[in-house]
Steps between C-alpha positions, in 0.01 A plus 500: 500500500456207732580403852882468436509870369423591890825468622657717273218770515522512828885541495463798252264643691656472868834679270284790373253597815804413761831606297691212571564125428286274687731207404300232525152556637464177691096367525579545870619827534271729723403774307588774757828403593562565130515840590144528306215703640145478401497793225824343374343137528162663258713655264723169418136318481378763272834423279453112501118561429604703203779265375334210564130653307280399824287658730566396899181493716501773751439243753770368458746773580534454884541154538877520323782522809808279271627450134292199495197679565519717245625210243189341637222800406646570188482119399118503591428782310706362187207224402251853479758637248569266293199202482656180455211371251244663300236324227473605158180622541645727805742683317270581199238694794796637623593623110168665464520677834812687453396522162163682604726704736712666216149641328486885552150563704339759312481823785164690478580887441308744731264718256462841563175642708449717213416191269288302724236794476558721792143562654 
């Protein structure tokens, strides 16, 4: 996804936590006067963090009081998601890492008192 995607997300997301058609969700628009309240407000960034494969910074949360706000902090935490460039050399580490990742870890197995030589 990319920055243009936010729009949209948002749209779908205002429809599904709120129930009804935002129209259109103007960069201006104060939040609250939206008719959305703070639970309502973390749920739709929950959706647009799912939809859009980021992570927002908790930080970030309370500074958002309009559309644009939001649009803003999800378009900051885009670059995290999806790096713009990456080296060869880069994506090979990153290759072996998840790679490394998928290899079971052998899990010791408790042994029974009765083998250890009870005293």
């Amino acid at each position: 996804m990319t920055p243009s995607d936010i729009p949209q997300v948002l749209h779908r997301a205002y429809q599904q936590v709120t129930q009804r058609d935002p129209g259109t969700l103007d960069r201006d628009a104060d939040i609250r006067a939206l008719g959305v309240d703070s639970v309502q407000l973390l749920e739709m960034i929950v959706i647009a963090e799912t939809e859009l494969g980021l992570r927002v910074p908790d930080a970030a949360l309370g500074g958002v009081e309009t559309v644009g706000d939001l649009y803003d902090m999800l378009g900051e935490a885009l670059p995290q998601a999806f790096p713009q460039t990456q080296t060869q050399g880069q994506g090979q580490v990153q290759a072996q890492v998840q790679a490394q990742a998928q290899v079971p870890v052998p899990v010791p197995v408790p042994v029974p008192v009765e083998a250890r030589g009870a005293r």
